[in-house]
C-alpha positions in Angstrom: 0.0 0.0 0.0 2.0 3.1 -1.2 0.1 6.9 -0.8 1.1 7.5 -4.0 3.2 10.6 -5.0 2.7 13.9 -3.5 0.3 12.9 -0.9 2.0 13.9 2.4 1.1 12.0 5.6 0.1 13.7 8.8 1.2 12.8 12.1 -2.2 10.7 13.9 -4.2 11.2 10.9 -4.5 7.9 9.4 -4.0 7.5 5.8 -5.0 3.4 4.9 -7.6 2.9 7.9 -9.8 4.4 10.6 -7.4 4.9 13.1 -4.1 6.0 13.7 -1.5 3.9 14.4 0.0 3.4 18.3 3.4 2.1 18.8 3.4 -1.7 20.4 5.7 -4.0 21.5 5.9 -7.9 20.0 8.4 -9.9 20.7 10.0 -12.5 17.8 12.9 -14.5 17.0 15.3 -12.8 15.1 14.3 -15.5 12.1 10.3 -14.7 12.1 12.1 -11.0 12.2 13.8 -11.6 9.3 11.2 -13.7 7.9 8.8 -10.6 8.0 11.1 -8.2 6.6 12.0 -10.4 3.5 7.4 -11.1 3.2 6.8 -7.5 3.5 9.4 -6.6 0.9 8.0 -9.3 -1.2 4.1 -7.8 -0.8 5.9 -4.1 -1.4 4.2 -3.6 1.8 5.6 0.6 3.0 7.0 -1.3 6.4 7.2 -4.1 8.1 4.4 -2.3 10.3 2.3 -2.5 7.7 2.9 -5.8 6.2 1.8 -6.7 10.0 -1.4 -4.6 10.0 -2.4 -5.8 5.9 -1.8 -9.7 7.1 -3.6 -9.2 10.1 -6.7 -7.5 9.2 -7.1 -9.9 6.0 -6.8 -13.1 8.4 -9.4 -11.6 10.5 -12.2 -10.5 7.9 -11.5 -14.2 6.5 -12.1 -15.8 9.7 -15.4 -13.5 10.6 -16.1 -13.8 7.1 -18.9 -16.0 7.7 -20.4 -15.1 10.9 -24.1 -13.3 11.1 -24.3 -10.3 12.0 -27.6 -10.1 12.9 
């Protein structure tokens, strides 16, 4: 997900979803570190960040995907 030329972000405006973004701590291996930064390269994701938050929120809708949401 690229913004595209020209488009300057904003500090706590969001530019892909809802809400901003809030810094968190994970802790990995340094291979599933690795592993994420070669994946998010692959996906031409902007950041390993955001390779996270793409993977994430796809596995999610997939999973609820289904569910009635009466």
């Amino acid at each position: 997900m690229v913004t595209g030329k020209g488009k300057k972000r904003l500090r706590n405006i969001p530019v892909f979803y809802d809400s901003p973004k809030k810094s968190r701590t994970i802790w990995l291996t340094d291979d599933a570190w690795q592993m994420i930064e070669r994946l998010a390269s692959t996906f031409e994701a902007t950041s390993k960040s955001e390779y996270l938050e793409e993977l994430i929120r796809k596995r999610y809708f997939e999973a609820n995907a289904n569910v009635d949401c009466d």
